[in-house]
C-alpha positions as CSV (number, residue, x, y, z in Angstrom):
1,X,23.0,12.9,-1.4
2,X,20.5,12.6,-4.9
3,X,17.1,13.2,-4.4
4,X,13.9,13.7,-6.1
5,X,12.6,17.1,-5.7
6,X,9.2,18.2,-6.3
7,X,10.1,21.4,-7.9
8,X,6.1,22.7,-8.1
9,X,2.6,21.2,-7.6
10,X,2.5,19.5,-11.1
11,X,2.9,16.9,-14.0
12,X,5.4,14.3,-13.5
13,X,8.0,16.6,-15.0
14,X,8.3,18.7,-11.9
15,X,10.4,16.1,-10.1
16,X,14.1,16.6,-10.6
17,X,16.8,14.9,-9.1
18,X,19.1,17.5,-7.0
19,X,21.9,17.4,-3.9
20,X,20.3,17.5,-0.8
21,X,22.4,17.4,2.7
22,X,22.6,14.1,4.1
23,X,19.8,13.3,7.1
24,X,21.4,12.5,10.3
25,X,19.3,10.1,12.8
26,X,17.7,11.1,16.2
27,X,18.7,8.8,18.8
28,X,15.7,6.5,18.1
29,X,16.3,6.6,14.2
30,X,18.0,4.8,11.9
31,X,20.1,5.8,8.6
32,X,19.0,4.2,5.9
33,X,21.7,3.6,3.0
34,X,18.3,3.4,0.2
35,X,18.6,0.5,-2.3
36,X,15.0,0.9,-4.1
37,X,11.6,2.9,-3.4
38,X,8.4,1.9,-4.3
39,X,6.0,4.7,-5.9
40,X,2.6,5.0,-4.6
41,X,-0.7,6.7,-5.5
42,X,-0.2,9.0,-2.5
43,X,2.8,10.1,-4.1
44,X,1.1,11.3,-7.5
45,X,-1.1,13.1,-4.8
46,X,1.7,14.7,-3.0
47,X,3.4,15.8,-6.5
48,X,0.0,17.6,-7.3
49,X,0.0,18.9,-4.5
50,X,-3.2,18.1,-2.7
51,X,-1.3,15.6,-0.6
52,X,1.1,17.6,1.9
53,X,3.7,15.6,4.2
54,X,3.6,15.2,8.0
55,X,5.7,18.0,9.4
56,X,8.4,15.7,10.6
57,X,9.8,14.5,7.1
58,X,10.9,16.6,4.2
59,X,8.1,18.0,2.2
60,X,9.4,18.1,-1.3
61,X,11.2,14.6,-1.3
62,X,8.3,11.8,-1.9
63,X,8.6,8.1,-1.5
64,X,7.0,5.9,1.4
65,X,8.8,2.9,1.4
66,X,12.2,1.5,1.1
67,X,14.4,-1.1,1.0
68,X,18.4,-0.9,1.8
69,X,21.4,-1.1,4.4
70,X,21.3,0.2,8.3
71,X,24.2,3.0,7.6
72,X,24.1,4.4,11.0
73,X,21.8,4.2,14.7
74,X,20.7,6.5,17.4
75,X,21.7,6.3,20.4
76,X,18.5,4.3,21.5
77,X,18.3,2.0,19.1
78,X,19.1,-1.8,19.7
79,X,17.6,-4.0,17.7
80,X,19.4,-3.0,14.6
81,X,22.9,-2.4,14.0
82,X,24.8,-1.3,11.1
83,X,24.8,-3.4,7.8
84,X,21.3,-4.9,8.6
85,X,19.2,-5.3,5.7
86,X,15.5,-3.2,6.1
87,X,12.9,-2.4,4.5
88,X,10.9,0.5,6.3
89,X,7.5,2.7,6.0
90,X,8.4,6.3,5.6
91,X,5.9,9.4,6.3
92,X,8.2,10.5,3.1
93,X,11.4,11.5,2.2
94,X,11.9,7.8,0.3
95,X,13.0,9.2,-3.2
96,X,16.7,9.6,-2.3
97,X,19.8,7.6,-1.5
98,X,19.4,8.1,2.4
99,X,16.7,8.5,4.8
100,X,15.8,8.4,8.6
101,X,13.3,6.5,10.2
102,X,12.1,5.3,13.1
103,X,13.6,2.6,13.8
104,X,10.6,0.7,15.0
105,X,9.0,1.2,11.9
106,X,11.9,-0.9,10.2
107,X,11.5,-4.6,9.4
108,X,14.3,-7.2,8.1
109,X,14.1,-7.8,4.5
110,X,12.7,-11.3,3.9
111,X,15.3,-14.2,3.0
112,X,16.0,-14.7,-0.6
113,X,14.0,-11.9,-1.2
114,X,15.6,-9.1,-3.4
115,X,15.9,-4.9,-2.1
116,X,13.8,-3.9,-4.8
117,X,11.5,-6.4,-4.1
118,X,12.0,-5.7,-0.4
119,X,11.0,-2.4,-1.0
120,X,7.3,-2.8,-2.4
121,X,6.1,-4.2,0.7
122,X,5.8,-1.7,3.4
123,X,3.2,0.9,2.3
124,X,0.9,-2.1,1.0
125,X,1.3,-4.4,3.6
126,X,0.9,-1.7,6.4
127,X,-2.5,-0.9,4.9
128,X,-4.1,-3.8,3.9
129,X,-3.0,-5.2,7.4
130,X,-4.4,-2.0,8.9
131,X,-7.4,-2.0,6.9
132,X,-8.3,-5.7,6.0
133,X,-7.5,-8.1,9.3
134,X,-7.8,-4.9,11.8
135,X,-10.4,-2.7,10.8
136,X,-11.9,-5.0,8.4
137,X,-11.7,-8.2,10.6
138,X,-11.5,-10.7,7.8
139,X,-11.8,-13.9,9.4
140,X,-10.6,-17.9,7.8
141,X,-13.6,-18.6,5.5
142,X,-15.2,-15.2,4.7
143,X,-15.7,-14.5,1.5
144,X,-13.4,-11.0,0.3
145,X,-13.9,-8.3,-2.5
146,X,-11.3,-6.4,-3.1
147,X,-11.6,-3.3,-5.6
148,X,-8.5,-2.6,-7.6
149,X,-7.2,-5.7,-8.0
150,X,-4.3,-5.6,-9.9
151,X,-2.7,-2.5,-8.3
152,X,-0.2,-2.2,-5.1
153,X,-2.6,-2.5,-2.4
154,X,-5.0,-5.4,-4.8
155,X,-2.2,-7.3,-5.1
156,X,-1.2,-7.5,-1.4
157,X,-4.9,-8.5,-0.5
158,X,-5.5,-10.6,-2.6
159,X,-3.2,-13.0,-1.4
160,X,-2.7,-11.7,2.1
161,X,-6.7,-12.9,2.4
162,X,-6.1,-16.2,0.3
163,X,-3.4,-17.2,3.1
164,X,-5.6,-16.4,5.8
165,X,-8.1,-18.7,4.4
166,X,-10.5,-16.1,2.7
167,X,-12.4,-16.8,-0.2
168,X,-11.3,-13.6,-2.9
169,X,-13.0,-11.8,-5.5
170,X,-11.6,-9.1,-7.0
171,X,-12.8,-6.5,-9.8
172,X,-10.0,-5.4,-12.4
173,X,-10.5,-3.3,-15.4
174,X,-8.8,-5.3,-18.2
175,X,-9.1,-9.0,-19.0
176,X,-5.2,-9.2,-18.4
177,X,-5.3,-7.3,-15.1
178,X,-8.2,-9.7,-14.3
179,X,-6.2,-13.3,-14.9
180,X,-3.0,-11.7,-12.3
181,X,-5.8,-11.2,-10.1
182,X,-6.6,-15.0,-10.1
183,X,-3.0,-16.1,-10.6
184,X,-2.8,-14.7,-7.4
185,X,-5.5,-16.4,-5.3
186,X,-8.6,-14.8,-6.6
187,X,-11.6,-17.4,-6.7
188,X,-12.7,-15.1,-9.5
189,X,-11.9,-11.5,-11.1
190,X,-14.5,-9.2,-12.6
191,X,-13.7,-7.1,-15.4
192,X,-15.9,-3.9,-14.6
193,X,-16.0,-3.0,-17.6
194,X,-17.8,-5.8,-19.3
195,X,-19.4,-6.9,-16.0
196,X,-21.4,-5.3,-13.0
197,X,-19.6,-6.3,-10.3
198,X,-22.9,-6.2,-8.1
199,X,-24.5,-8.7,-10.5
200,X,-21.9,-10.9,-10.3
201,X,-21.4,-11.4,-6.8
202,X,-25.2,-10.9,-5.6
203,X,-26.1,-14.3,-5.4
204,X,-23.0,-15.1,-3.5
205,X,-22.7,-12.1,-1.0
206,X,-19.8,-10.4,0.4
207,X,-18.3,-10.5,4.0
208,X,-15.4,-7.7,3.8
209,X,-14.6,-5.0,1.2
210,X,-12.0,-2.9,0.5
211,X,-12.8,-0.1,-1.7
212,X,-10.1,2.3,-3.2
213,X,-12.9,3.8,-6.1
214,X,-15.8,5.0,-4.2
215,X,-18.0,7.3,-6.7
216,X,-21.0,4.6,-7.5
217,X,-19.2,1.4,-6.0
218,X,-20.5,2.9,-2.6
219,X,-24.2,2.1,-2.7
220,X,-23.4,-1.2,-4.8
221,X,-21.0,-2.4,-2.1
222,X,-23.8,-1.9,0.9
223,X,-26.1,-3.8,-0.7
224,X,-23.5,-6.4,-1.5
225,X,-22.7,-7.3,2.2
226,X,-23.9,-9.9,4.1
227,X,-25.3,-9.4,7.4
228,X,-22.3,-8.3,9.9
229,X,-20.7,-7.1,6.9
230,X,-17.8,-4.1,6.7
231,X,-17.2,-2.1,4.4
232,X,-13.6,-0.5,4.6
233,X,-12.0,2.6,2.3
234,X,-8.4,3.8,1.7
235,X,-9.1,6.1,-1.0
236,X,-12.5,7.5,-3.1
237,X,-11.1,8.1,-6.6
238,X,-14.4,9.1,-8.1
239,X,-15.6,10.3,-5.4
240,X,-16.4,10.2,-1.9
241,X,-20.2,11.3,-1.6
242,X,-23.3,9.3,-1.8
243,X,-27.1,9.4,-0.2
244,X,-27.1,6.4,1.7
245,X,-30.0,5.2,3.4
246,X,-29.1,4.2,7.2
247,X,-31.9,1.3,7.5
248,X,-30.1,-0.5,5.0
249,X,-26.8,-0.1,7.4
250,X,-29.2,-1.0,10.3
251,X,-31.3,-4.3,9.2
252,X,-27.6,-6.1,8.0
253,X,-25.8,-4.5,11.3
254,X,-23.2,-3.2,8.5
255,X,-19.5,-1.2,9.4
256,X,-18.6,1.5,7.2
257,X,-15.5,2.5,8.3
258,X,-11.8,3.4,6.7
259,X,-8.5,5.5,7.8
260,X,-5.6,7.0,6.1
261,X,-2.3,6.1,7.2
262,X,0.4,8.8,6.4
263,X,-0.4,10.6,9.5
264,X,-0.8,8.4,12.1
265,X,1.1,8.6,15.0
266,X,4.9,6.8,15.6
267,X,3.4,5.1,18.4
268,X,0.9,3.5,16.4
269,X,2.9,2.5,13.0
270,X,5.0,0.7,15.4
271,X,2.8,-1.3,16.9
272,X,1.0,-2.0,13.8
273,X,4.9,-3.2,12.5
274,X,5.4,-5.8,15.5
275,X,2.1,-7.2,14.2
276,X,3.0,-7.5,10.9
277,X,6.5,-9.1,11.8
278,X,4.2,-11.7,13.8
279,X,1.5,-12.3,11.3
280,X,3.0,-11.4,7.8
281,X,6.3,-12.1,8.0
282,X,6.1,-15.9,8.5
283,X,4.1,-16.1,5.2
284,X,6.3,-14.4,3.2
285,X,9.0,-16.7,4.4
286,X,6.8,-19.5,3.6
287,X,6.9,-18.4,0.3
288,X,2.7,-17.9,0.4
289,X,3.3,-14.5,-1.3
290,X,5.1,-13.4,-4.1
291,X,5.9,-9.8,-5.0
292,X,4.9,-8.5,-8.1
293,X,7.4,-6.2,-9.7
294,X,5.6,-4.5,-12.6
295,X,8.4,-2.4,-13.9
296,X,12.1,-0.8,-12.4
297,X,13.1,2.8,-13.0
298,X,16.4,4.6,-12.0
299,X,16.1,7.3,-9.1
300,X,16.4,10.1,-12.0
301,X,14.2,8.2,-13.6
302,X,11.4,9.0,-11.1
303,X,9.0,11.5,-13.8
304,X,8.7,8.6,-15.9
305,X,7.7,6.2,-13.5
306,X,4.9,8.5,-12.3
307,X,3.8,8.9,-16.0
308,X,3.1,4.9,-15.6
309,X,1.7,5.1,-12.0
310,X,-1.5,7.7,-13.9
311,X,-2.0,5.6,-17.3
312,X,-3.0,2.8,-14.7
313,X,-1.5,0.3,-17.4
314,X,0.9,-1.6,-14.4
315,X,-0.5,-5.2,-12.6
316,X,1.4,-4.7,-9.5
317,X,4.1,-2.3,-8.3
318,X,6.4,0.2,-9.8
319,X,9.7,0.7,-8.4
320,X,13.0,3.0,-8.5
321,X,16.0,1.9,-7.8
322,X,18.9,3.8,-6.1
């Protein structure tokens, strides 16, 4: 089979496409027959290098999610069959025209929805779920800030938390970026560039955040949450360190908390992929989310699409297809 090889920790130009032998499925695995991948932050990561996969999937192939055909089943497996459409969350390995998965991990591509758009839903939808309904807790009429708006995971929030009755905010860094972020649900998008976030939203208050920045947004964050307020991180791209004074955790009865997903165990991504079937996949259906498919690349095409992912210039998700 084609895959996407990272060559060397590096720029994008260290992924070539190269012949790889065909993964065979363990009796509770599935083959996947891969249709289109969607490209992630944590890939960039993994490419660089400071990023390293589980040891259970291939190291030097990236790519954690997919979209495309049931080619073969273990032994165990019974609630797929051959020539079932999936999309699936991958600890990696996603870059290529097959893959193996756990076939509890797997979920049935929505009707009328495309493979590539198929495809930009696991990773995203596995951590906002994760991080926003189950960590964060975000309850019908809370009011929601979401950082990153217009990327992967802001996209997914934003309306994930408008369809469970939230009221969103979002901040976005371009004026553009800003008006998806309200096309999609958001009660109001701040340009961080032009506006302090914390300014804006002080007055108003903030129930549950999700914070993919870190760096300065930290102490700003804390003192925008209500009493009972969480706080919850996937990521701390400038930075992950800040004094913090525990009264102000104490007097508002604040959570801090956050996770990484990548290496959690089997056990637990499946269980986390029955609840998503139960809660997310009957919105979808309902058409209360759309997927937003910034731009397509082909498999060898995979350097160039990482170029995007770093310029930060996409709203939404970038995509390969296979």
């Amino acid at each position: 089979m084609k895959a996407i090889i990272i060559t060397k920790p590096g720029a994008p130009e260290v992924l070539k496409i190269k012949e790889r032998e065909k993964p065979q499925p363990k009796p509770n695995e599935v083959l996947i027959r891969i249709k289109a991948a969607g490209v992630n932050r944590p890939d960039v990561f993994q490419r660089k290098g400071n990023y390293p996969a589980p040891t259970n999937v291939p190291q030097d192939i990236p790519g954690l999610e997919v979209a495309g055909i049931v080619g073969e089943i273990g032994a165990e497996v019974t609630q797929w069959k051959t020539g079932d459409k999936v999309c699936a969350l991958l600890g990696g390995g996603g870059y290529a025209e097959f893959a193996v998965v756990d076939a509890r991990h797997c979920l049935p591509v929505p009707s009328n929805w495309s493979f590539v758009e198929a495809a930009s839903l696991p990773e995203t939808v596995f951590t906002v779920w994760q991080n926003v309904f189950l960590r964060g807790s975000l309850k019908s009429g809370e009011i929601f800030l979401v950082h990153g708006g217009s990327s992967g995971i802001g996209i997914t929030a934003i309306q994930l938390a408008k369809a469970f009755g939230a009221e969103v905010y979002a901040t976005a860094g371009s004026e553009e970026k800003c008006k998806a972020c309200e096309d999609l649900g958001a009660k109001r998008s701040i340009n961080y560039k032009k506006e302090d976030f914390e300014e804006v939203l002080k007055d108003i208050g903030v129930d549950v955040i999700l914070d993919m920045v870190g760096g300065d947004y930290i102490l700003k964050n804390i003192r925008l949450l209500k009493a009972d307020g969480r706080l919850v991180y996937i990521n701390a791209m400038q930075g992950g360190k800040a004094e913090i004074d525990v009264s102000d955790i104490m007097k508002k009865r604040l959570t801090l908390t956050g996770s990484t997903l990548r290496n959690r165990d089997a056990s637990f991504k499946a269980q986390l992929s029955a609840a998503i079937k139960e809660n997310v996949w009957p919105v979808l259906e309902a058409g209360k989310f759309k997927p937003v498919i910034y731009k397509t690349f082909k498999l060898e095409d995979a350097a160039a699409a990482h170029q995007l992912m770093e310029s930060s210039e996409h709203i939404g998700k970038i995509m390969l297809e296979i």
